[in-house]
N, CA, C and O atoms as CSV, one atom per row, in Angstrom:
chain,resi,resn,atom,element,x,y,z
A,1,UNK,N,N,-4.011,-3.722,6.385
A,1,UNK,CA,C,-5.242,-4.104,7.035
A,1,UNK,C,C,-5.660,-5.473,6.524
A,1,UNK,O,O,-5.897,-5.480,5.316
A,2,UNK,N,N,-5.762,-6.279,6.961
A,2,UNK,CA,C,-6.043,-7.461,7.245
A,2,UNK,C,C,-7.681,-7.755,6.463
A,2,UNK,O,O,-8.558,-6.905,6.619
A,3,UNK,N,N,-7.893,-8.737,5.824
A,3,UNK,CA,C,-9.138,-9.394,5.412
A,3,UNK,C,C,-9.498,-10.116,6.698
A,3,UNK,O,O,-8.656,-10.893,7.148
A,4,UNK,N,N,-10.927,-9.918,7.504
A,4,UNK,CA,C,-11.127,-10.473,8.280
A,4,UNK,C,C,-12.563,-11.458,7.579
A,4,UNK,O,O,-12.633,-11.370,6.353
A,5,UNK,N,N,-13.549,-12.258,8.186
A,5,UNK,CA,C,-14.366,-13.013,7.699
A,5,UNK,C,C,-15.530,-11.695,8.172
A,5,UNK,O,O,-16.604,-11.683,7.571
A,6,UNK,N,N,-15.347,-10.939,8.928
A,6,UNK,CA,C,-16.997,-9.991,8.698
A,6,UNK,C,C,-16.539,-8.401,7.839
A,6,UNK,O,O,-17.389,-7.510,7.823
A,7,UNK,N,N,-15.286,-8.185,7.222
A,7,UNK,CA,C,-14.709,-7.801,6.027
A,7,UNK,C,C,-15.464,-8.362,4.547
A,7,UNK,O,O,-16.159,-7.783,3.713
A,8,UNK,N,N,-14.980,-9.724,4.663
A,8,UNK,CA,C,-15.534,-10.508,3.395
A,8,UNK,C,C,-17.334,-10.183,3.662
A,8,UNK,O,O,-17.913,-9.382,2.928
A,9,UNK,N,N,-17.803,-10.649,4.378
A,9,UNK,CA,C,-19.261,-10.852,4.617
A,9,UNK,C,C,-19.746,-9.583,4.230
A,9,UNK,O,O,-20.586,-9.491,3.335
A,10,UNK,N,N,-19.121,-8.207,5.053
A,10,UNK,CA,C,-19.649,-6.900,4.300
A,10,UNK,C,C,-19.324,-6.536,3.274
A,10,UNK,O,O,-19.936,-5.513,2.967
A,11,UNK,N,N,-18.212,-7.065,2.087
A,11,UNK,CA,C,-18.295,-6.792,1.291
A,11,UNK,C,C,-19.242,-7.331,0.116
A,11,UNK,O,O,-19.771,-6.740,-0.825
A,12,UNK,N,N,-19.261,-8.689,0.525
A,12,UNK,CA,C,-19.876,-9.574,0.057
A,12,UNK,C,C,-21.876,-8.439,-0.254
A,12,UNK,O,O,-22.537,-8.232,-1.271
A,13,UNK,N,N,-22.043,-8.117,0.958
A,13,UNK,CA,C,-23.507,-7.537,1.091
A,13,UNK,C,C,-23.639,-6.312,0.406
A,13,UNK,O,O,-24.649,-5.904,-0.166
A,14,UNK,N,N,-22.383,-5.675,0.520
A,14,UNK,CA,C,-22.057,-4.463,-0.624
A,14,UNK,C,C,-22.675,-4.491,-1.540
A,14,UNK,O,O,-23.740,-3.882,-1.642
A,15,UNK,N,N,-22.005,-5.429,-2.726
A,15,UNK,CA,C,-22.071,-5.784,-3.545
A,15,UNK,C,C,-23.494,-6.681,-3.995
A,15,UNK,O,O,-23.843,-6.666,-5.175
A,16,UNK,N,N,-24.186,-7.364,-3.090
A,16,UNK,CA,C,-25.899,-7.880,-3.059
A,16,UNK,C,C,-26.361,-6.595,-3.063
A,16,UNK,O,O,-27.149,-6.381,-3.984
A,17,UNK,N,N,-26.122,-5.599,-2.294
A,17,UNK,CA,C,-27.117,-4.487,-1.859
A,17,UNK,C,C,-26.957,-4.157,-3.795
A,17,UNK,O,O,-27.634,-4.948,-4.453
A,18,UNK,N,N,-26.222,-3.198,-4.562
A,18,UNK,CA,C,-25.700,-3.346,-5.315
A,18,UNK,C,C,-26.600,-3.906,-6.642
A,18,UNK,O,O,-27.246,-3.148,-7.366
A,19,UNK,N,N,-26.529,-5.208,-6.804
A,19,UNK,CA,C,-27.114,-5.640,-7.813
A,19,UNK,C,C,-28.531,-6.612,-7.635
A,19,UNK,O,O,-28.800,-7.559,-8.374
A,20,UNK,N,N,-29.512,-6.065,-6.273
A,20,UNK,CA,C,-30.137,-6.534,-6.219
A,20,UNK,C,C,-30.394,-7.432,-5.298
A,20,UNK,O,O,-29.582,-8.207,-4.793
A,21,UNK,N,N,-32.035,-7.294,-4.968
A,21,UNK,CA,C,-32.013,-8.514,-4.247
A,21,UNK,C,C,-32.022,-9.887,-4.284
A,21,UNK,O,O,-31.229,-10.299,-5.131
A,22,UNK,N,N,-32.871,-11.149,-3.437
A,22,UNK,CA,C,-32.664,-12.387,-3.735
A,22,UNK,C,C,-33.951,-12.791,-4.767
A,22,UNK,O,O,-34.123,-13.953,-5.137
A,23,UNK,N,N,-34.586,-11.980,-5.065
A,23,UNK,CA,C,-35.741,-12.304,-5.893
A,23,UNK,C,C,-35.207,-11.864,-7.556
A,23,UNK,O,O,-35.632,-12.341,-8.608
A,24,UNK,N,N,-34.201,-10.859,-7.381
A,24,UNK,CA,C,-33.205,-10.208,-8.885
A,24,UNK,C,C,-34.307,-9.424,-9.158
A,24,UNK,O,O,-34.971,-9.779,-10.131
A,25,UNK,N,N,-34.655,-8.492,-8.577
A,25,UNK,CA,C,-35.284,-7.407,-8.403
A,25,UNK,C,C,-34.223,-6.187,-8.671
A,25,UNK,O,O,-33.214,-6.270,-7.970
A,26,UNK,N,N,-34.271,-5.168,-9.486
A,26,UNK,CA,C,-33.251,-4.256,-10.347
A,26,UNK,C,C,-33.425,-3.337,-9.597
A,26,UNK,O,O,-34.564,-2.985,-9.290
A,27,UNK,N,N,-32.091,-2.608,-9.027
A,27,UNK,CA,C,-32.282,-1.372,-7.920
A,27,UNK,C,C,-32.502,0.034,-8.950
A,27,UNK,O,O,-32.386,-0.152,-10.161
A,28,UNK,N,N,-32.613,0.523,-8.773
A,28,UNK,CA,C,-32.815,1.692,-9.773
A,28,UNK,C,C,-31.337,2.424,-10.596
A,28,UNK,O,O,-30.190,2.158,-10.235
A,29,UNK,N,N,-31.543,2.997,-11.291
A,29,UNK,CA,C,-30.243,3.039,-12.390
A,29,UNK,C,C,-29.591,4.118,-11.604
A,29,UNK,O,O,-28.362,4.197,-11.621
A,30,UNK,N,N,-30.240,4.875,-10.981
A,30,UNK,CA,C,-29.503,6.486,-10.126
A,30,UNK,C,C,-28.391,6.087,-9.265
A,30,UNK,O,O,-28.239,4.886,-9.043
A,31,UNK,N,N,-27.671,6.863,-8.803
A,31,UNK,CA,C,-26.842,6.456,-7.421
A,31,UNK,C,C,-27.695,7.084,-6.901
A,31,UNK,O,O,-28.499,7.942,-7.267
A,32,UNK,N,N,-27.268,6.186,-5.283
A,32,UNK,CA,C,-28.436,6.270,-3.979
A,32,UNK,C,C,-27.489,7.678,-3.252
A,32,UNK,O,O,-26.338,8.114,-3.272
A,33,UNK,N,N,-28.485,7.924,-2.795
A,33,UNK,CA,C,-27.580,8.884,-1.847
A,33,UNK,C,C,-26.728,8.225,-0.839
A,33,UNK,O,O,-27.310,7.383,-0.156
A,34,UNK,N,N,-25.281,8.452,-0.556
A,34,UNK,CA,C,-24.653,8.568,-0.050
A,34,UNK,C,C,-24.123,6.804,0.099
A,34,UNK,O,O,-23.773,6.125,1.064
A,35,UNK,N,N,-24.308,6.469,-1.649
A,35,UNK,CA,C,-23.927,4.934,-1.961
A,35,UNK,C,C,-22.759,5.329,-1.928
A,35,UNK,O,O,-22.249,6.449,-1.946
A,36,UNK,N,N,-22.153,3.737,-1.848
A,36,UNK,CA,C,-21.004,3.463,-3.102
A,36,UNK,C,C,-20.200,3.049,-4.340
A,36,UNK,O,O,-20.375,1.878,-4.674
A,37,UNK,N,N,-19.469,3.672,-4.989
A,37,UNK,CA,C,-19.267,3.558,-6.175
A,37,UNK,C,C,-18.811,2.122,-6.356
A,37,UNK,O,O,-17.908,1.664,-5.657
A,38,UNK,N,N,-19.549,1.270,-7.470
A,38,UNK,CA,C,-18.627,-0.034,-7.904
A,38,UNK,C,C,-16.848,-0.117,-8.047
A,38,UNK,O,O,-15.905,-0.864,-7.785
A,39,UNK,N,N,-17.154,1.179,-8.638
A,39,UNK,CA,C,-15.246,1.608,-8.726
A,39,UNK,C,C,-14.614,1.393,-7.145
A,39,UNK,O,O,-13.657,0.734,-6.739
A,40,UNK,N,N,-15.351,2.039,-6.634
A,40,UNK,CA,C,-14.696,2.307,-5.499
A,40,UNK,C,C,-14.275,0.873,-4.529
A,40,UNK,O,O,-13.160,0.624,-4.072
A,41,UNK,N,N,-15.665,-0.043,-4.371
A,41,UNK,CA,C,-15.625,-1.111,-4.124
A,41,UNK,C,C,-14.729,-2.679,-4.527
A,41,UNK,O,O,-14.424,-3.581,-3.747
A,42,UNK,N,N,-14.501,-2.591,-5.836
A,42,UNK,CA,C,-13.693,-2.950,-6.719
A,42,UNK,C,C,-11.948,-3.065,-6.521
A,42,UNK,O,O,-11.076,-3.896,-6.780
A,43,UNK,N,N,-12.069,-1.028,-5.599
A,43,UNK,CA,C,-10.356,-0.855,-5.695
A,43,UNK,C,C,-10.233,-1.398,-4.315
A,43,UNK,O,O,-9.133,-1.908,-4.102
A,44,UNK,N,N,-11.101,-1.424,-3.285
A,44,UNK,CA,C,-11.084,-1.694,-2.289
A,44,UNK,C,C,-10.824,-2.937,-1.858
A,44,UNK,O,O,-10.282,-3.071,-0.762
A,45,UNK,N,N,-11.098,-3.847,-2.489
A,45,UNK,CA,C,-10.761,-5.294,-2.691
A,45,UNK,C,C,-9.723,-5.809,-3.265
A,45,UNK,O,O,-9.156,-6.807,-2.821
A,46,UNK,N,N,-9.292,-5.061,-4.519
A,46,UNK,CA,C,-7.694,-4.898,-5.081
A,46,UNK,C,C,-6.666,-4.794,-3.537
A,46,UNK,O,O,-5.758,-5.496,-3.092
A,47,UNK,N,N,-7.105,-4.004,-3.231
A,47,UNK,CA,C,-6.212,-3.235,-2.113
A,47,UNK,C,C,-5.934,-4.373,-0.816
A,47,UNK,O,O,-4.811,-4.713,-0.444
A,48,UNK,N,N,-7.578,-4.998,-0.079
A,48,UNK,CA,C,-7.260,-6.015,0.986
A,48,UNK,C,C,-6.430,-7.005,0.037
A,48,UNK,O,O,-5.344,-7.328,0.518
A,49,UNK,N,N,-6.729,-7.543,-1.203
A,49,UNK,CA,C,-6.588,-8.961,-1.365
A,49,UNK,C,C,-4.400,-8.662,-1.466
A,49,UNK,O,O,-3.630,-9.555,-1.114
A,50,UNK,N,N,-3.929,-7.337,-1.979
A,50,UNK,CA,C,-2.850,-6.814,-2.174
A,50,UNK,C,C,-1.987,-6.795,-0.548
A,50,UNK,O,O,-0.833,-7.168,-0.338
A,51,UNK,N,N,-2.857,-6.303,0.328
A,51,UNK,CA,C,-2.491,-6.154,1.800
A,51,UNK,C,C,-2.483,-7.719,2.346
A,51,UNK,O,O,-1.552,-8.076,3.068
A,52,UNK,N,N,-3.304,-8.440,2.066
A,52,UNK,CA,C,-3.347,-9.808,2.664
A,52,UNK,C,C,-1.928,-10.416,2.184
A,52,UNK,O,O,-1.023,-10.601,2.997
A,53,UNK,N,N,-1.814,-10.671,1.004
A,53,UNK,CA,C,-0.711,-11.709,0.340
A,53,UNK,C,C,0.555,-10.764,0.912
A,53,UNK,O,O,1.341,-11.373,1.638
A,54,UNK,N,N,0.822,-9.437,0.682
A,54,UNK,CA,C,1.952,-8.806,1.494
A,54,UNK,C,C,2.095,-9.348,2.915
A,54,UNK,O,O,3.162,-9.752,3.378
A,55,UNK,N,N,1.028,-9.326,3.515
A,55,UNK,CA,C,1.199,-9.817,4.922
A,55,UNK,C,C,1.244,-10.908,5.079
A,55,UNK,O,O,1.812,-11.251,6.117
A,56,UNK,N,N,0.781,-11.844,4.316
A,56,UNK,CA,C,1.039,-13.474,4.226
A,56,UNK,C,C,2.800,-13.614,3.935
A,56,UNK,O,O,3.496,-14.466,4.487
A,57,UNK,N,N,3.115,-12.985,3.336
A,57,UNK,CA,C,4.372,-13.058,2.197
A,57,UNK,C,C,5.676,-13.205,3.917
A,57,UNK,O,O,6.617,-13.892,4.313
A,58,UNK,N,N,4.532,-11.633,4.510
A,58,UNK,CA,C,5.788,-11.456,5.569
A,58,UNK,C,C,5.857,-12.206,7.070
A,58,UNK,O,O,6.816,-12.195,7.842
A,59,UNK,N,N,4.780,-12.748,7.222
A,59,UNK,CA,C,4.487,-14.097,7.752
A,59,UNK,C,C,5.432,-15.320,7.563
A,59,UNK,O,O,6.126,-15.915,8.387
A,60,UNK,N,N,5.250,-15.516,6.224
A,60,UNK,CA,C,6.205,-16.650,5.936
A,60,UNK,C,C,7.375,-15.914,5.707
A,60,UNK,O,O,7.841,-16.642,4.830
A,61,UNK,N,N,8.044,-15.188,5.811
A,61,UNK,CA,C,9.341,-14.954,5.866
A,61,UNK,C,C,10.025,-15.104,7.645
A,61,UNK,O,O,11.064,-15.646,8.020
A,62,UNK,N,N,9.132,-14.504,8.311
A,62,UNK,CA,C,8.997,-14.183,9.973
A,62,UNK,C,C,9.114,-15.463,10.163
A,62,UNK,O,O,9.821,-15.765,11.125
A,63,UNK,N,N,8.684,-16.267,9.603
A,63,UNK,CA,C,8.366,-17.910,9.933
A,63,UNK,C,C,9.399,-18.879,9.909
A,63,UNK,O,O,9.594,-19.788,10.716
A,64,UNK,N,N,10.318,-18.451,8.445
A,64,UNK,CA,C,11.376,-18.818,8.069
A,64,UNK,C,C,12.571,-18.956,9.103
A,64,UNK,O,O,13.111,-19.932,9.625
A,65,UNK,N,N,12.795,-17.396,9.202
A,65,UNK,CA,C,13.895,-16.699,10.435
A,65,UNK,C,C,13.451,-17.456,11.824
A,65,UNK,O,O,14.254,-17.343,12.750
A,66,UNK,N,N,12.633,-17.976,11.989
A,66,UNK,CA,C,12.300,-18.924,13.376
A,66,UNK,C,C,11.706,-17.071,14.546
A,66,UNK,O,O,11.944,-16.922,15.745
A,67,UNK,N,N,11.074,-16.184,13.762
A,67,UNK,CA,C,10.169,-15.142,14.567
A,67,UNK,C,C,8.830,-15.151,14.570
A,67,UNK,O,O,8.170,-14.548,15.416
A,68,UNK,N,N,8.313,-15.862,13.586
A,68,UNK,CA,C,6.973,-15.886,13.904
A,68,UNK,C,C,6.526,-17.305,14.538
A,68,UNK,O,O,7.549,-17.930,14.817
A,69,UNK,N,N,5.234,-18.114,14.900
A,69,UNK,CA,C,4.617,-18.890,14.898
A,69,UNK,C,C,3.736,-19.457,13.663
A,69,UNK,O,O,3.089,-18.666,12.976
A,70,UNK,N,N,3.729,-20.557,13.456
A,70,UNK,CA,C,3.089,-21.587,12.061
A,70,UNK,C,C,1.887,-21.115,12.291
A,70,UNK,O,O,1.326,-20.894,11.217
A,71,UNK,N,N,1.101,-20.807,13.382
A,71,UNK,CA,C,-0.253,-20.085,13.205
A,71,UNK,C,C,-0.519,-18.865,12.771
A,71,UNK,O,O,-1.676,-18.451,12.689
A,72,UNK,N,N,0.505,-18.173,12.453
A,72,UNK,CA,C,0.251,-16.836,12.344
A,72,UNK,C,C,0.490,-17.019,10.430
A,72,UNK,O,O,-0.084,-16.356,9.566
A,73,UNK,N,N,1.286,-17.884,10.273
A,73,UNK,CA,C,1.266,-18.025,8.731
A,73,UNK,C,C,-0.121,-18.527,8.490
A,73,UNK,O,O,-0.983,-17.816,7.974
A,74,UNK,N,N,-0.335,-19.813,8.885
A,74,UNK,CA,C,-1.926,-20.142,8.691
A,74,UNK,C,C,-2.850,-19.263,8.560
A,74,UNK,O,O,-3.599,-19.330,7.585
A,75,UNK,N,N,-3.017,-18.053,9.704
A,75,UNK,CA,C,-4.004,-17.362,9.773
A,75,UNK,C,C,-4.095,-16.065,8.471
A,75,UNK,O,O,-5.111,-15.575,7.978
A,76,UNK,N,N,-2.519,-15.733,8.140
A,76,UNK,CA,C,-2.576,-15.168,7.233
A,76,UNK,C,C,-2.785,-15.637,5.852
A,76,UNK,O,O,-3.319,-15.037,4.920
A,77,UNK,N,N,-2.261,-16.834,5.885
A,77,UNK,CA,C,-2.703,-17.752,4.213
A,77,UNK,C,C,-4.354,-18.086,4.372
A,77,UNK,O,O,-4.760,-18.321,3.234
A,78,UNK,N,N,-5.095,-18.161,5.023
A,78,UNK,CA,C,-6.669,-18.197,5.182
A,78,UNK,C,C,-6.847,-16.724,5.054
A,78,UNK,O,O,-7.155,-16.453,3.893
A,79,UNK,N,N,-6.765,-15.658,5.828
A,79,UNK,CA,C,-7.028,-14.245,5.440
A,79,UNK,C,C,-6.876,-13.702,3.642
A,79,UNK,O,O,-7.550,-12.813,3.121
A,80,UNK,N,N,-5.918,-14.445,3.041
A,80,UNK,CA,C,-5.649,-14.088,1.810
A,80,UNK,C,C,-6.541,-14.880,0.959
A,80,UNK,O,O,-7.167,-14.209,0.138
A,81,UNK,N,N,-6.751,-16.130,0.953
A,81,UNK,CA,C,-7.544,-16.764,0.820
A,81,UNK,C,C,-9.198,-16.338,0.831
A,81,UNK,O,O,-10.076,-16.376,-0.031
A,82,UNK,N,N,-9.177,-16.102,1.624
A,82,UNK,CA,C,-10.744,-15.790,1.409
A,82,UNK,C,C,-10.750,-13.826,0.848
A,82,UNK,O,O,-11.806,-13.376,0.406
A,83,UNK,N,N,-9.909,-13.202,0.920
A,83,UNK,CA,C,-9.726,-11.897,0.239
A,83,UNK,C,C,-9.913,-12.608,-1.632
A,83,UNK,O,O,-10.793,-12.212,-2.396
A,84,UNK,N,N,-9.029,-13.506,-1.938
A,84,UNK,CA,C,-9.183,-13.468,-2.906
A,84,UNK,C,C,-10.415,-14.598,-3.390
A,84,UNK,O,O,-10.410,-15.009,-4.550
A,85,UNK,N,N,-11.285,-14.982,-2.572
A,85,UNK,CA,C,-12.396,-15.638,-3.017
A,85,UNK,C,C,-13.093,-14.903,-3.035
A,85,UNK,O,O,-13.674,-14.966,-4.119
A,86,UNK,N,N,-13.639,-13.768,-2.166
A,86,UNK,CA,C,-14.192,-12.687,-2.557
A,86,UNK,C,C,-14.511,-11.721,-3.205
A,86,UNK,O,O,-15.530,-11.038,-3.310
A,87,UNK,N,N,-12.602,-11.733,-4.048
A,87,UNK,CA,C,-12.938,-10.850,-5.501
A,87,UNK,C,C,-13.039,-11.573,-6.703
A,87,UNK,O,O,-13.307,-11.015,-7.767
A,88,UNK,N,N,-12.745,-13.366,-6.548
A,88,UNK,CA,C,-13.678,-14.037,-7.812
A,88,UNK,C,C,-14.891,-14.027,-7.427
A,88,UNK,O,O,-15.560,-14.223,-8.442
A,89,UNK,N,N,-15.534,-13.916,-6.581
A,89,UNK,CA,C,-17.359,-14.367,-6.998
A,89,UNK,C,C,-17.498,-12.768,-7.468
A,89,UNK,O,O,-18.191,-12.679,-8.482
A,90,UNK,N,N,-17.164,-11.897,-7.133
A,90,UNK,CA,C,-17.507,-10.620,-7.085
A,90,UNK,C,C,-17.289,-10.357,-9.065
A,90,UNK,O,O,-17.995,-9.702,-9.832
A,91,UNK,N,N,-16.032,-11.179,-9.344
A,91,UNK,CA,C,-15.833,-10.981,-11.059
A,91,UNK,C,C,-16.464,-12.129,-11.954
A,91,UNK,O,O,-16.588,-12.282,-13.169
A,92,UNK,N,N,-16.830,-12.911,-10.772
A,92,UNK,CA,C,-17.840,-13.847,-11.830
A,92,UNK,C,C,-19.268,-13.622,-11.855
A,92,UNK,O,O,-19.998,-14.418,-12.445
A,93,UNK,N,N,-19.780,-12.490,-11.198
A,93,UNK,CA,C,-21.188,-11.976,-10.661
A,93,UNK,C,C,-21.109,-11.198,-11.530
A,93,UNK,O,O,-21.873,-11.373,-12.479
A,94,UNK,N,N,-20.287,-10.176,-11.564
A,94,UNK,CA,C,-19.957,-9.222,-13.215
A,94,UNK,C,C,-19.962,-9.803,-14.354
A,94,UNK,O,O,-20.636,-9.329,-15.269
A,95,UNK,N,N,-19.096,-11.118,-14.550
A,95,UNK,CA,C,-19.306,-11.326,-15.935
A,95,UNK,C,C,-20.900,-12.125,-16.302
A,95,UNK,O,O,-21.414,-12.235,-17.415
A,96,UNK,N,N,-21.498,-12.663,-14.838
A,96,UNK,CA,C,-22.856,-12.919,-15.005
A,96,UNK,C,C,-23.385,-11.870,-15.602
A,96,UNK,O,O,-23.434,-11.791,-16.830
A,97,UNK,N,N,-23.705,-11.219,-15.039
A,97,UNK,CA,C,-24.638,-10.464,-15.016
A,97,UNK,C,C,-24.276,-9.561,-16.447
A,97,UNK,O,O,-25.273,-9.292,-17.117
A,98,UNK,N,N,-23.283,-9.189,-16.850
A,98,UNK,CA,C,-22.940,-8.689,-18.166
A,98,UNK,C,C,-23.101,-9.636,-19.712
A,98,UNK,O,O,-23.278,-9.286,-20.879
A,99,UNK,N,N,-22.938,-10.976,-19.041
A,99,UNK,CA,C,-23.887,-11.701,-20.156
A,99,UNK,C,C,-25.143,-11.866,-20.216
A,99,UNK,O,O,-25.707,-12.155,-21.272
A,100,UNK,N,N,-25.899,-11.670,-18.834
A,100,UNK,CA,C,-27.440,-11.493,-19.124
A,100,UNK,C,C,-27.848,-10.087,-20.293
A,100,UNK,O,O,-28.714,-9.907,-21.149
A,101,UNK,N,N,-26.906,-9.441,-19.851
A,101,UNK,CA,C,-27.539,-7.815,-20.609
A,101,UNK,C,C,-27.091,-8.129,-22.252
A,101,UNK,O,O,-27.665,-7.685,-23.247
A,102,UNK,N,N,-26.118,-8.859,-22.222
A,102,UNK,CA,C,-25.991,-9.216,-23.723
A,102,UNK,C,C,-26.973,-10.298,-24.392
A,102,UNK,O,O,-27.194,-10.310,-25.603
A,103,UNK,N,N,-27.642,-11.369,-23.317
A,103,UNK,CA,C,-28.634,-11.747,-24.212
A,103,UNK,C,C,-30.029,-11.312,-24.269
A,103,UNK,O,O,-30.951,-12.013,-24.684
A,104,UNK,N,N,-30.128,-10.176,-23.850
A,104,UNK,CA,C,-31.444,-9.673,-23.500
A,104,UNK,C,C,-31.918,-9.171,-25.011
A,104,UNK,O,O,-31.122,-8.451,-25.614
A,105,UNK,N,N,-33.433,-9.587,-25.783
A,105,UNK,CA,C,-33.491,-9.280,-26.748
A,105,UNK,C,C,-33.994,-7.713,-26.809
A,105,UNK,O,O,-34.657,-7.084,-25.984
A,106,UNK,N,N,-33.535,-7.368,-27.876
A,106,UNK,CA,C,-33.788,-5.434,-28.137
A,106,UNK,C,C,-35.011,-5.129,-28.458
A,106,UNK,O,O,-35.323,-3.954,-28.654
């Protein structure tokens, strides 16, 4: 399955919903009913950004053999691309936010 750009965008909101809003307003410590797990979200992104570069990979091979079209590599090297820009802001929002809790005084 393919990283599409309203893929990224909902995951992207996932993850806002998640840790808050734009004011950094703290959602409550409980799980919500019928949320989802960070874990879960996390593997889920492992998984597109894993599915993208496979399908990029086989793109440019298709491409090679003279079966695919140069757009279809493009479209898949941008699909992977933004899969995996999505799971750095997502691990640099974690390590934010995990150094705020470490300088928070006790």
């Amino acid at each position: 399955m393919p990283i599409t750009s309203a893929a990224g965008a909902g995951a992207y909101s996932a993850i806002a919903k998640l840790g808050g809003n734009a004011l950094g307003e703290a959602k409550p410590a409980a799980p919500l009913q019928g949320g989802t797990e960070f874990s879960d979200i996390v593997e889920s992104l492992l998984t597109n950004v894993t599915q993208s570069g496979e399908a990029m990979q086989t793109q440019a091979a298709n491409l090679a053999s003279g079966k695919a079209d140069t757009l279809d590599l493009v479209t898949a090297v941008a699909e992977t691309e933004l899969a995996v820009e999505t799971l750095v802001t997502i691990r640099d929002r974690v390590i934010s936010a995990y150094q705020e809790i470490l300088n928070m005084p006790i």
